[in-house]
C-alpha positions in Angstrom: 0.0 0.0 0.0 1.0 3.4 -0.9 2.6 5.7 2.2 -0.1 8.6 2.1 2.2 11.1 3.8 5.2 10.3 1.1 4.0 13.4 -0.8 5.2 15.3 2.0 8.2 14.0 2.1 8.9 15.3 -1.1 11.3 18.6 -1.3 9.5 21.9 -1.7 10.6 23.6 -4.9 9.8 27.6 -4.5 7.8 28.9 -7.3 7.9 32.8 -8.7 4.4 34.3 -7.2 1.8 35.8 -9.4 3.3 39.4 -10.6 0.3 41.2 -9.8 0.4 39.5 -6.5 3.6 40.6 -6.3 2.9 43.9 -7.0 0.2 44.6 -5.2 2.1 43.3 -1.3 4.9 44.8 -2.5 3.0 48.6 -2.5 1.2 47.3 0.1 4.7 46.4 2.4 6.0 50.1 0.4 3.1 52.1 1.9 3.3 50.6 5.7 6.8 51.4 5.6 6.6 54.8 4.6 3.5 55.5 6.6 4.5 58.4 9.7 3.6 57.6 13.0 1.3 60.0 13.4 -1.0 61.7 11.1 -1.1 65.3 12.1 2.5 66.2 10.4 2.1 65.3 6.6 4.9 63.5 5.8 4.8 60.7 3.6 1.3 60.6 1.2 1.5 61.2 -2.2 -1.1 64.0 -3.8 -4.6 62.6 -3.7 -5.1 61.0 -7.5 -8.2 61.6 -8.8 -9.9 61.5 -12.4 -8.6 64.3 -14.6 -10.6 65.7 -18.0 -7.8 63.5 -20.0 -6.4 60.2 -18.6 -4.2 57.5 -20.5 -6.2 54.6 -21.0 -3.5 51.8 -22.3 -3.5 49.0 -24.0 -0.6 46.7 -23.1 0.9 42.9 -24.5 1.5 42.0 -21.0 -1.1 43.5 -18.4 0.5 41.7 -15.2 4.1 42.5 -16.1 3.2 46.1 -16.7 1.1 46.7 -13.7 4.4 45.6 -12.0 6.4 47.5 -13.9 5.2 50.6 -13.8 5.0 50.1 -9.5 8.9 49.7 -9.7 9.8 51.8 -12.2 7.5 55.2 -12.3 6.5 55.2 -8.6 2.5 53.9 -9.3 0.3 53.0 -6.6 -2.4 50.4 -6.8 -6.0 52.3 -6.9 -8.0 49.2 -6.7 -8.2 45.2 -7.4 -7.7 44.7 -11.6 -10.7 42.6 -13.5 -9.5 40.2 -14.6 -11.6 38.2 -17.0 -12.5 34.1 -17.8 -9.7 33.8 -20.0 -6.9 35.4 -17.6 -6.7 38.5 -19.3 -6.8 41.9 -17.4 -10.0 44.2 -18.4 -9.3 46.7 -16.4 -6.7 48.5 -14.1 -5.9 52.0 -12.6 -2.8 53.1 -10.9 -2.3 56.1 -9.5 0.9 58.1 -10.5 1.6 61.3 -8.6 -1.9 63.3 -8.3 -3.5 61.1 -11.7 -5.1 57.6 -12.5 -3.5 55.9 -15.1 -5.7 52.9 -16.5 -4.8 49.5 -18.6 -6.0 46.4 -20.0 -4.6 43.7 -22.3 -4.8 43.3 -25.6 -8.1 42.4 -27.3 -7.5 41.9 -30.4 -11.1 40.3 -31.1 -12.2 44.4 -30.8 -9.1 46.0 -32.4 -7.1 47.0 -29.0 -3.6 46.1 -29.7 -0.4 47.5 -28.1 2.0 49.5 -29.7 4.5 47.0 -30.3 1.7 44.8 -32.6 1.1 47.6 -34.4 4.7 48.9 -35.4 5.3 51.2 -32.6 3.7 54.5 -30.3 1.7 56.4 -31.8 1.6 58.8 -28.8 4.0 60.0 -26.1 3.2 60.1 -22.1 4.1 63.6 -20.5 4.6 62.7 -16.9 6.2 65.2 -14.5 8.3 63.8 -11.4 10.7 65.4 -9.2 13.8 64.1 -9.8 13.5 63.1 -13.6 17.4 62.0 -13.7 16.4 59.2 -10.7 13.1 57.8 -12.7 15.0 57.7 -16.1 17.7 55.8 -14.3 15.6 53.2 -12.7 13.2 52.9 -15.4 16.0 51.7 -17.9 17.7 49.5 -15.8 14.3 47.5 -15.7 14.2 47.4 -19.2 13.3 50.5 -20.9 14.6 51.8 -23.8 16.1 55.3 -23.6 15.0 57.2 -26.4 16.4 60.6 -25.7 19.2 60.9 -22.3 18.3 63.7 -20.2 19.0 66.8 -20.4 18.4 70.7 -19.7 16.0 72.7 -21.3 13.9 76.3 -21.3 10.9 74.2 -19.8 13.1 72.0 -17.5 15.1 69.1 -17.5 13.4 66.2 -19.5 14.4 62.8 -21.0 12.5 60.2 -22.8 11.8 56.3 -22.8 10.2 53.6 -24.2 8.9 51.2 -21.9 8.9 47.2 -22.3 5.4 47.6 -23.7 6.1 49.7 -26.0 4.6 53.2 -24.5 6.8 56.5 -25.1 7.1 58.2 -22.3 8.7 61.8 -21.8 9.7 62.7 -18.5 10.4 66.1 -17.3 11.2 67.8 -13.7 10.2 71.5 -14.8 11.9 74.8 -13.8 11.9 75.3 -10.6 9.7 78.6 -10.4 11.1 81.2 -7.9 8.1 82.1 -5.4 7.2 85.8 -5.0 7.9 87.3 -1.9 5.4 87.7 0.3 4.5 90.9 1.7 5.4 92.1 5.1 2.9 91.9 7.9 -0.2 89.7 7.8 -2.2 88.8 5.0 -6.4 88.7 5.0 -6.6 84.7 6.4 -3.4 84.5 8.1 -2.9 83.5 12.1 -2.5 86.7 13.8 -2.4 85.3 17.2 -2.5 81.9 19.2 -3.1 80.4 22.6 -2.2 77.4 24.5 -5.5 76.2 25.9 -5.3 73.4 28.6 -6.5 72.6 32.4 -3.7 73.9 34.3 -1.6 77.5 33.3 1.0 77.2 36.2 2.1 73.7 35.1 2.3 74.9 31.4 4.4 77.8 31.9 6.8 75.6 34.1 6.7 72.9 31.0 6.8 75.3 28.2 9.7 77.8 30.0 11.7 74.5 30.2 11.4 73.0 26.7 10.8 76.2 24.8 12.4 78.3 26.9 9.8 80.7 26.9 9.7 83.7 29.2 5.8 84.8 30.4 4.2 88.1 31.2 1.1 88.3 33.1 -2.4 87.8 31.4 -5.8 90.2 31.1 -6.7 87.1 34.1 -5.4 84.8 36.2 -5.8 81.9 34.2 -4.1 83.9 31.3 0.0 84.5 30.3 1.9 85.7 27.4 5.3 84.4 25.9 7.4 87.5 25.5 10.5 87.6 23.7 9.5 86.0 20.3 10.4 87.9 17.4 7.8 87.3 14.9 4.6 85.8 16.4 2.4 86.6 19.4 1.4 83.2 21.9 -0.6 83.0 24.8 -1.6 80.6 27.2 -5.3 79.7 28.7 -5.8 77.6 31.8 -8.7 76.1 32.6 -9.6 74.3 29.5 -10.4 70.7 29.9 -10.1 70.3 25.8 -6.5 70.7 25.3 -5.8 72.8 22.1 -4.4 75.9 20.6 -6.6 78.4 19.8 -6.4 80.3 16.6 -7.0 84.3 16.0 -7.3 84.9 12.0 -6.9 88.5 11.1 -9.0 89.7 8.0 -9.8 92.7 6.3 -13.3 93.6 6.9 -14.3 92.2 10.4 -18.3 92.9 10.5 -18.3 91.4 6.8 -16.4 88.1 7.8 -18.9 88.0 10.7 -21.8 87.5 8.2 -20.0 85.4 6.3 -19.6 83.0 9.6 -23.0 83.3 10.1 -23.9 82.6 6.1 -21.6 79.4 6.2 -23.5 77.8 9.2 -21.4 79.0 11.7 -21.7 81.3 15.1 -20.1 84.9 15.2 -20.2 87.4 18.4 -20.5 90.9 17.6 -17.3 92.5 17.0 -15.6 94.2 20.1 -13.2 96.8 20.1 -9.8 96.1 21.9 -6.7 97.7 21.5 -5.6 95.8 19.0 -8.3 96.3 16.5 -12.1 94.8 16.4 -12.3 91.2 17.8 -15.2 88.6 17.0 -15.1 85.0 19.1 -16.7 82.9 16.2 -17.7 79.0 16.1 -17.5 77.2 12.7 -20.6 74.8 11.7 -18.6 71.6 13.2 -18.0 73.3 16.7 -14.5 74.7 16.2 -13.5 77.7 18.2 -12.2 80.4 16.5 -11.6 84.6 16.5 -11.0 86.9 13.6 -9.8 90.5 14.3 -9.4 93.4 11.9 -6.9 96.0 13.0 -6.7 99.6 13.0 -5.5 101.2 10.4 -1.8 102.1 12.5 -1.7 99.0 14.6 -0.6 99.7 18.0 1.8 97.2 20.2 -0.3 94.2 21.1 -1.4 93.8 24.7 0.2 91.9 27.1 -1.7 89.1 27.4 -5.1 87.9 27.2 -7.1 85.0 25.6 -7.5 84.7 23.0 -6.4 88.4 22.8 -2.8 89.8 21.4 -2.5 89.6 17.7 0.0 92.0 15.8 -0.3 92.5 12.6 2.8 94.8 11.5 5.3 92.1 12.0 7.3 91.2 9.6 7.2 87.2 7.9 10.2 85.4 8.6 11.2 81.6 9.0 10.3 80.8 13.0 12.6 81.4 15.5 13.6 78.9 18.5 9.8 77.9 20.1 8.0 79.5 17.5 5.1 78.0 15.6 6.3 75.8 12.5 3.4 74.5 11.6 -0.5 74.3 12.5 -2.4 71.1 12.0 -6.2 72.2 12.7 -8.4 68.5 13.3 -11.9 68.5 11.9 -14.4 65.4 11.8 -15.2 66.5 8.5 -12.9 68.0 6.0 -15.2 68.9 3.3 -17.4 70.8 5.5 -14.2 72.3 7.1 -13.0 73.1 3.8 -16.2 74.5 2.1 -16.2 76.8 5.7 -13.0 77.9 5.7 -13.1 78.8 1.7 -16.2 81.0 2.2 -15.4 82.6 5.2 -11.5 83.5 5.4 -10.7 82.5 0.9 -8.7 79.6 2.0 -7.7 77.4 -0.8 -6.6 73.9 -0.2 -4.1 71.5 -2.0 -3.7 67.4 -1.1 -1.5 66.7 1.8 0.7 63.7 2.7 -1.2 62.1 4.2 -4.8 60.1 3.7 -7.7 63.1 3.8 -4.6 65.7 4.9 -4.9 69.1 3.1 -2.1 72.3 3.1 -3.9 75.4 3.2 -3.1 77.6 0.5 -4.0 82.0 0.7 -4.1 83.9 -2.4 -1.6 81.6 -3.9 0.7 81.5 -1.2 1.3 79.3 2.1 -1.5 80.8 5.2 1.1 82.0 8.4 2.4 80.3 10.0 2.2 77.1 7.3 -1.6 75.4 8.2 -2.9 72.1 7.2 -6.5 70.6 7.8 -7.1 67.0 8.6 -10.3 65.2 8.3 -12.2 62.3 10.5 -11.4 63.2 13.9 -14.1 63.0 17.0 -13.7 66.9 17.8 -11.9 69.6 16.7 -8.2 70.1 18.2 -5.3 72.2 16.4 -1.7 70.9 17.0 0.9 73.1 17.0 4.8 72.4 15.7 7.2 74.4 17.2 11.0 75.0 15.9 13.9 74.3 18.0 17.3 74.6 17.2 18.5 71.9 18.9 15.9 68.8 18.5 17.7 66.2 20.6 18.0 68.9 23.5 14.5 69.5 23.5 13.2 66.2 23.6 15.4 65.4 26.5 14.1 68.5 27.9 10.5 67.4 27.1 11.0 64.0 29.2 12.4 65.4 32.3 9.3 68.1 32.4 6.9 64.8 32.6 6.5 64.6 28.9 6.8 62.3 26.5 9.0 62.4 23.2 9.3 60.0 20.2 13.2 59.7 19.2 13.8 62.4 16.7 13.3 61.1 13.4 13.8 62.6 9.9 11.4 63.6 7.4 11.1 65.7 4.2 10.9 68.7 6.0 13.8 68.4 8.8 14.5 66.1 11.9 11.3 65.9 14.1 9.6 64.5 17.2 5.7 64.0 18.6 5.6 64.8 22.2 3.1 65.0 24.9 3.0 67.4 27.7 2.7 66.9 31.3 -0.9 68.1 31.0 -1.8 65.9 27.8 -1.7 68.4 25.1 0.3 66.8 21.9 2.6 69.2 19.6 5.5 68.3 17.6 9.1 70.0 17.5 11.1 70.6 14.5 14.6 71.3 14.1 15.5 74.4 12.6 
């Protein structure tokens, strides 16, 4: 009688896996990796890819092998699961390369769809722009392309051209580098003319915050209220006696009564405007419950107060890169980001462009980055902005974070410079950066 277990005696030969298997755990193994530990900071998404008016819809010898391809070799994510039909051929595909969907299917010749190679060649090219278009060239030919034209300079940028192993021309270009304008001194209509610290306890912050930050407090309009001193460019507060730890956020704007309205239009809650030293004040509410002021200053601004909350905004400043424990960087937390983002764009003209990170959005005014840089990020339980401060020396500060009864991740880098999530002693989270 035959052994029934002599099959697994039998040595295990290792077979090559399914290439759009492959593919799609490689991206998958890709995206884990790459993925920040926290969301707040945008660090590692590519722009959201949508449908644009024109997208490439192509028509390939070898629908597996390119899907894999074009993974390694042109940075593509996978957008969804391929069809694949009853004879093994793939139907339909999308990738996603940079902020565009990029669609494929096999051949088919049964209806005329044949790749370039069956029918003598491209009859088209692929513009695709990249950032580094020497580093893309490179890789794509050594998995096979064919380089039709090296790289090299030109009035539009620096561009080079291949054909890929399925026969697709493809031009690739990093374009010049445009020089931004320079933005104008003071505070623009939308920008963050003031903030404040809000959290339960004030003494314990400025004992925290003096140590990290090495920020140096006057007294507040209250008890519960102080104000850093000392900073050259912005103008921070903190609150005490806020269970809901955040930092509250003063917009300045042009026309104060008319932004009220437009709070109130948008679904929102707006105070009457008060007058204060520094200009007309309104404590507003958006239509999600986030807390808010906008203030309109006089026409010669006069030195801010000394402290008060949310009170102290300057607007004659001028706009530099933040000094040491200055704000970096604004996350503001919404559950919703569409409704945040239809709000925000009525009331203060905020523009929005995709962010790093799932549902992450910079905020763009009139062109230009909101002050200090501001992102928005969708599906959270209540509104909460997190701040990121700059520090000079980031392995300082986070040593100086855990012996104030914080908490610090090791610093870490990222796109934008060396940085660390912390905690306070009090529960409120913030980032630092290093300069």
């Amino acid at each position: 009688m035959t052994d029934p277990l002599e099959a697994l005696r039998t040595p295990l030969v290792p077979v090559d896996p399914d290439p759009i298997f492959a593919a799609r755990l490689r991206e998958r193994m890709r995206s884990a990796l790459l993925r920040s530990m926290g969301d707040t900071m945008k660090t590692s998404m590519t722009p959201e890819a949508r449908l644009r008016s024109l997208t490439p819809y192509l028509c390939v010898d070898d629908g597996r092998g390119a899907l894999d391809w074009y993974v390694r070799a042109l940075d593509a994510h996978w957008q969804d699961e391929p069809v694949i039909m009853e004879d093994g051929r793939i139907g339909h595909a999308e990738l996603s390369i940079g902020d565009s969907i990029l669609m494929l299917a096999d051949e088919f010749p049964e209806h005329g769809l044949l790749g370039p190679k069956a029918r003598g060649g491209p009859s088209q090219s692929i513009y695709l722009t990249v950032p580094d278009v020497d580093r893309v060239v490179s890789r794509a030919v050594a998995l096979g392309a064919e380089l039709a034209r090296p790289v090299q300079d030109y009035p539009y940028g620096r561009n080079g051209v291949i054909n890929d192993p399925f026969g697709h021309r493809w031009m690739i270009t990093t374009p010049v580098a445009e020089t931004p304008p320079e933005r104008p001194q003071g505070l623009r209509h939308g920008d963050v003319g003031y903030v404040s610290l809000w959290l339960p306890d004030v003494e314990r912050a400025v004992h925290f915050y003096g140590g990290v930050l090495t920020w140096q407090f006057a007294p507040g309009s209250g008890p519960q209220g102080r104000q850093v001193v000392g900073l050259p460019t912005q103008r921070i507060g903190l609150w005490g006696g806020r269970q809901h730890r955040t930092m509250f956020v003063c917009f300045k704007v042009d026309d104060v009564h008319e932004t009220v309205e437009r709070v109130r239009g948008a679904g929102g809650e707006a105070a009457e405007p008060e007058q204060e030293p520094y200009g007309l004040i309104s404590m507003c509410t958006d239509d999600q419950g986030f807390a808010f002021a906008v203030f309109q200053p006089p026409a010669e601004t006069t030195e801010a107060p000394a402290s008060s909350a949310p009170t102290g905004p300057a607007d004659g400043d001028s706009i530099d890169s933040p000094a040491n424990g200055e704000v970096a960087y604004l996350t503001i937390e919404v559950p919703d980001s569409q409704r945040a983002r239809t709000f925000f764009g009525a009331v203060l003209g905020w523009e929005f462009a995709p962010g790093r990170v799932p549902d992450g959005w910079f905020v763009q005014n009139g062109g230009g980055e909101v002050f200090p840089p501001t992102g928005l990020h969708g599906g959270h339980d209540q509104p909460t902005v997190v701040p990121v401060y700059a520090v000079r020396d980031l392995t300082t500060a986070v040593n100086r974070v855990r012996k104030s009864g914080g908490s610090a991740t090791d610093p870490e880098p990222q796109p934008y410079g060396l940085s660390s999530q912390c905690t306070d002693d009090q529960g409120s989270r913030f980032y630092l950066t290093q300069l």
